[in-house]
N, C-alpha and C positions, 0 to 999 in steps of 0.2 A: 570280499572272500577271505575268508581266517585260513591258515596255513594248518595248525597245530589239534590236532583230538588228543583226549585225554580219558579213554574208557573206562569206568570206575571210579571214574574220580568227579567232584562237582562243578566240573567246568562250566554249567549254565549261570551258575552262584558267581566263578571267581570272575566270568565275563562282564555280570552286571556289576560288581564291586569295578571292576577295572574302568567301564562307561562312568557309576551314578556316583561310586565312592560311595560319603559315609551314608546317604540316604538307603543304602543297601541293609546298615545293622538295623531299621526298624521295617515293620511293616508299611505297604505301600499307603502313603498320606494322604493318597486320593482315597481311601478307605474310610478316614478317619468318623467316624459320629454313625458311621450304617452297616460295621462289623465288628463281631465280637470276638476275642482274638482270646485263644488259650493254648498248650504245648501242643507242638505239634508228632505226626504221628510215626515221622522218619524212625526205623530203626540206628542205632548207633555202630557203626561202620568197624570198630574194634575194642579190645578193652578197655585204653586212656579215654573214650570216649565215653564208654560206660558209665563213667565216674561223675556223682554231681556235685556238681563248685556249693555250697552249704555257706550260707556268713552266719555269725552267728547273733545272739540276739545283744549279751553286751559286748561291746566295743571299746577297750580301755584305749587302744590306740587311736579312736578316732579323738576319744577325750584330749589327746594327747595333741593333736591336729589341732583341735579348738582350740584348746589354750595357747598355741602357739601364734595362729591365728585372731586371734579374741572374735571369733564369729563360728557358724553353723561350716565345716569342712566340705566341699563342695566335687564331684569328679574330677572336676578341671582341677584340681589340687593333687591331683596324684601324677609325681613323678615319676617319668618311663626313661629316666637317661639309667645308661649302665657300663661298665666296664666290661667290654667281649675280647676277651685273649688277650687284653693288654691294650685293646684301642678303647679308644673314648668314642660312644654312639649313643644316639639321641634316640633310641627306641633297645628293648631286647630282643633284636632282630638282624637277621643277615641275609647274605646274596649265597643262596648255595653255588656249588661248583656243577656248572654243565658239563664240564669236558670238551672232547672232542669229536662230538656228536653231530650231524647235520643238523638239528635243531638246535643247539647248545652253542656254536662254535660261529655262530655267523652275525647278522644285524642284529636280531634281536636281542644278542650278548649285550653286543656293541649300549643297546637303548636299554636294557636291564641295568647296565654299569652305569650308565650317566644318571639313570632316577635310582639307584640305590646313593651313589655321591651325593645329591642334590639332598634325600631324606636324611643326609648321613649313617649311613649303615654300611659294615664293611662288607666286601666282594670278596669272594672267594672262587680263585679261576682254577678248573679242573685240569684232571690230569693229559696226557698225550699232546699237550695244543701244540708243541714245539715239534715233537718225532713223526706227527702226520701233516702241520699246517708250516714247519720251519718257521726261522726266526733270523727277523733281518732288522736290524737297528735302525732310528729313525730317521737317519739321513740317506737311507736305499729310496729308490725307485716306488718299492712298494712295499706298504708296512705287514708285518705280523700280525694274524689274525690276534694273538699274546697281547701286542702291544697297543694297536688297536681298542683294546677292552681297557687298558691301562689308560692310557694318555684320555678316554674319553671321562674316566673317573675322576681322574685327575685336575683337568678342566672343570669340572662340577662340583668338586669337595668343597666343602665350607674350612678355613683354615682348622686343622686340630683335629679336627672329627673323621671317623672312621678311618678305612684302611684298608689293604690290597692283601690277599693269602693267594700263595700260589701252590699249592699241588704239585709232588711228585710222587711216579709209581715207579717200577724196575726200568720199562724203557725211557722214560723222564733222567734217572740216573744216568742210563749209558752216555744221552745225549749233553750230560751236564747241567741241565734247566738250569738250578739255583747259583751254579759259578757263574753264567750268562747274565743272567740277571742281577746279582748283588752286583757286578763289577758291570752296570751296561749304565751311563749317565743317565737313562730315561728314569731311572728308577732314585736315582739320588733324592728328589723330593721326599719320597717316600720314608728314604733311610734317615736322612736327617731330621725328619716329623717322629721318628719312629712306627711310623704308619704301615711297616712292611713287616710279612708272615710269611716264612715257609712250613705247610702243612706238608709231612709224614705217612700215604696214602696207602692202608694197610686193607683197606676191603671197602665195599659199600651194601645198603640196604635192600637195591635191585637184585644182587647177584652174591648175596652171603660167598665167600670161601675162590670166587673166579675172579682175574682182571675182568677192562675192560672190553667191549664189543660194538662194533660196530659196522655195518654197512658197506659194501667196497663194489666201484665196479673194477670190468678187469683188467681195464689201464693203471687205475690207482694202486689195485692189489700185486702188482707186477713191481710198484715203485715200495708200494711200504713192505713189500716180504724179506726186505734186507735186513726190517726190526722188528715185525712184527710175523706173528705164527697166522697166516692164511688159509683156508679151506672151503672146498666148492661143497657145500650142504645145504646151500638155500633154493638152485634151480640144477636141471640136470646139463646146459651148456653153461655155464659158470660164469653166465653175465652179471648175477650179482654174487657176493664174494662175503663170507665171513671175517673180519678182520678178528682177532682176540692179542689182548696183553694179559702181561702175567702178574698173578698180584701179589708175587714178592713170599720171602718165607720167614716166617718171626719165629722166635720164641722171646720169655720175658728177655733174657740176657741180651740178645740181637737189638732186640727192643732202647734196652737201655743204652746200649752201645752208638744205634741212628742215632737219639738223641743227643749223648755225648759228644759226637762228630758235629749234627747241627748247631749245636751253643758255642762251639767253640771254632765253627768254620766259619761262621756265621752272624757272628755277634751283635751286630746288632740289629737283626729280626726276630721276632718272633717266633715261637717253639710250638706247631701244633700237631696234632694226630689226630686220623680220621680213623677208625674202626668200622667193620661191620658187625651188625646183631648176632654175634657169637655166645654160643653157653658161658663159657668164661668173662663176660666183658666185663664185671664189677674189676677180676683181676688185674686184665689187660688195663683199666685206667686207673688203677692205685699204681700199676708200674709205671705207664707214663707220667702222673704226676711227683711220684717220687723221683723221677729220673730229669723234672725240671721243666715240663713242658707249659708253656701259659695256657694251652687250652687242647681240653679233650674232647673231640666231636664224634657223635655218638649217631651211625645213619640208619634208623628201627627198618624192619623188614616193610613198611609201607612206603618207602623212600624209593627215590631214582627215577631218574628223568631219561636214561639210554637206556640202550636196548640190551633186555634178555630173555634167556631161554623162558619160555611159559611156564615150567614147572619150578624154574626158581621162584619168580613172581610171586605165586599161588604157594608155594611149600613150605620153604625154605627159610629160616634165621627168626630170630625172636621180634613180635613187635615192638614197637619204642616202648609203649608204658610198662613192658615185662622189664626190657633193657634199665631203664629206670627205677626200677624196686629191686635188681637184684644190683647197682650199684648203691643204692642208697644214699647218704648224705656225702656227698662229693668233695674230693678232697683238694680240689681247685674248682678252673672254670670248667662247665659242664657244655657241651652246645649241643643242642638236639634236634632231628630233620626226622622227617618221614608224616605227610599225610597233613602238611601245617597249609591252612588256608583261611582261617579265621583266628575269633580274641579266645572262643572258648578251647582250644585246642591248646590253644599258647600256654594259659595258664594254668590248665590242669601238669602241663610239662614243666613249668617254671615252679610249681609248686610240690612237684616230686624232684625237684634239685637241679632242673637246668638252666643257668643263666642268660640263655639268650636260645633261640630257634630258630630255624633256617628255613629261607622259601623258596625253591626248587620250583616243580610243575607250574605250581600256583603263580611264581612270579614269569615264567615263561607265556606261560597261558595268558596272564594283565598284558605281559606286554604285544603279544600277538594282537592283541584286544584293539591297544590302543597304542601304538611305538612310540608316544611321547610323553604319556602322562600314567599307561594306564599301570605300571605297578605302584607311583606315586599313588594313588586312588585309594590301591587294594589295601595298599600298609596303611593309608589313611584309615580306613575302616575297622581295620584289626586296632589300630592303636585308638580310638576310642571304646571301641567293645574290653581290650587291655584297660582302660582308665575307668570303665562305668562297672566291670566285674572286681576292679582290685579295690576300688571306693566300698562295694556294697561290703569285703570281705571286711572293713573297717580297717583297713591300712592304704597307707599314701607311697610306697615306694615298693621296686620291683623283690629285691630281696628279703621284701617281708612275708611274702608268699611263704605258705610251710603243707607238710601233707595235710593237717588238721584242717587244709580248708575243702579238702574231697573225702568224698563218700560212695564206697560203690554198693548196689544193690547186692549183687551176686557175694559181696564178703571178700574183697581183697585179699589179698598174704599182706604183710607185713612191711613195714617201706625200711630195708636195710635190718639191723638188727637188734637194735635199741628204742622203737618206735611204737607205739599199741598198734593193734591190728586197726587199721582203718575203720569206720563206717560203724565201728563198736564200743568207742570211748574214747572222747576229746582227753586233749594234754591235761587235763587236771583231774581225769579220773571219774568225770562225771557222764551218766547216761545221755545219749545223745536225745 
């Protein structure tokens, strides 16, 4: 029995990736010599989807591969390691933040964190876990749901590779999260690898412009109303309970100032910000990178794994591939979430300027699947479908990606402001 649905989304797909791994990127092999296989007829779920990955017919880079090699460049020749926020990771991929969610916050955290370590890819743990799950160091009784998710990464990481981001929102501050944790020995590995991030949690994908939400019954709601804003709107005896947090008030200057405070409270973790699909966001992340952050995370309106209002869902905030052309060519690290569950999704996002991706649902959903292997599986699959798409584009490595290698039907805008319109004239001017 699976715990976890996922309406709208391709959870039959991310299930068999989680079971079969990579035999999931081709068609079924029991097929092979008695079916004839051509596109198929799925509509494309939004507009970065839209977009066809195009390689082109010369390939000066692959020349470039050969000769290096002195033989014919092969997929298995394209390197997927990358620099994400300052960590060092063996794919451009990462562990999104669940929160503090019932699905988010419990075992299957715990089992998402030990196979993101083991793949090396960094975790990034959400916000609230401390103001509703508390935090107790690891010589109590009983540990931190927090620490718990840590210590299991931890045991699994390969020396060097990857690394922990931890999330704070307005009630994250009251409670101190990040003084807790820089000054708590658990986390000392971390610091001295340089392996530790505090991420800056200014909105998310699910719920553009609101904190968090989540579920209460009305014992719990009795206990968190001391921090959090509670409300009976789900049944009319108030057995279950709206929790809400608040998502904090920016402007650029505020903006610059969290940051200032992080780097220098801080020093030495990592600097990141999470934004949601706001009109403004090209702004919002030229202000966090001038203000010094190693990484700006970027969550498109198809993101989020907790719970919101329907009409946010359905309405509200820009999708990633819009967030993405009107930031344009990124003036650090880029990370981008929303809607990631395969290789072709990854890199049409890698290749409108974001350096690594995040897997949310997708990795909740593998691990549901399978708690011990199965998001192991799923990144397995994506990261060959990442190696056989960036090969065919005739480049061997992650940040050779560029717009030039999509094409949209419908006639794109423009990727930032110094770019030819997509789909209507490669970099050198020529008719496609």
């Amino acid at each position: 029995m699976t715990a976890l649905s996922t309406p709208g989304f391709p959870e039959p797909e991310i299930r068999a990736r989680a079971r079969n791994g990579t035999a999931e990127v081709f068609p079924d092999s029991r097929t092979y010599g008695t079916r004839l296989y051509g596109p198929g007829t799925g509509a494309a779920a939004d507009g970065l989807d839209r977009a066809r990955i195009v390689p082109p017919v010369f390939m000066p880079q692959r020349l470039e591969k050969l000769i290096d090699l002195a033989r014919e460049p092969e997929f298995t020749d394209v390197d997927l390691g990358s620099r994400v926020g300052g960590f060092t990771a063996r794919l451009p991929l990462y562990l999104s933040a669940f929160g503090s969610t019932r699905a988010g916050s419990g075992d299957l955290a715990v089992h998402a964190g030990r196979q993101a370590a083991r793949l090396g890819i960094p975790m990034v743990i959400g916000e609230n876990m401390i103001p509703v799950h508390g935090y107790r160091r690891a010589g109590d009784a009983t540990r931190s749901a927090l620490l718990a998710r840590v210590e299991a990464y931890l045991d699994a990481a390969p020396d060097g590779i990857g690394g922990v981001v931890v999330q704070q929102s307005t009630e994250d501050a009251d409670s101190e999260v990040w003084n807790l944790l820089y000054s708590d020995p658990a986390f000392r590995p971390l610091l001295e690898t340089g392996r530790l991030a505090f991420e800056l949690k200014t909105g998310q994908g699910a719920k553009p412009g609101l904190g968090g939400m989540t579920v209460v019954d009305r014992a719990e709601a009795e206990q968190l109303a001391r921090r959090f804003t509670v409300r009976e709107v789900l049944d009319p005896d108030g057995e279950r309970q709206l929790r809400c947090a608040t998502p904090g008030t920016f402007t650029d200057e505020i903006l610059r100032q969290q940051l200032r405070f992080m780097r220098n409270n801080f020093p030495k973790a990592r600097t990141w910000v999470k934004f949601h699909p706001g009109r403004d966001i090209a702004h919002a992340a030229r202000t966090a990178w001038a203000a010094g952050a190693d990484a700006v995370t970027v969550d498109g309106a198809e993101g989020g794994t907790g719970w919101a209002p329907g009409v946010f869902l359905d309405h509200v905030g820009l999708p990633l591939g819009e967030c993405l052309r009107r930031i344009g060519r990124p003036d650090g690290c880029l990370l981008a979430t929303g809607g990631m569950w395969e290789g072709g999704r990854a890199v049409r996002a890698l290749a409108l300027g974001a350096t690594a991706v995040g897997l949310g649902r997708a990795a909740l959903v593998a691990v549901d699947e399978d708690p011990e292997h199965g998001l192991e599986r799923l990144v397995d699959s994506i990261a060959l479908e990442l190696q056989l798409l960036i090969s065919a584009l005739g480049k061997y490595e992650v940040a050779a990606l560029g717009p030039e290698d999509l094409w949209w039907p419908d006639g794109h805008p423009s990727y930032g402001a110094d770019v030819p319109l997509l789909g209507l004239a490669d970099p050198a001017g020529a008719a496609p």
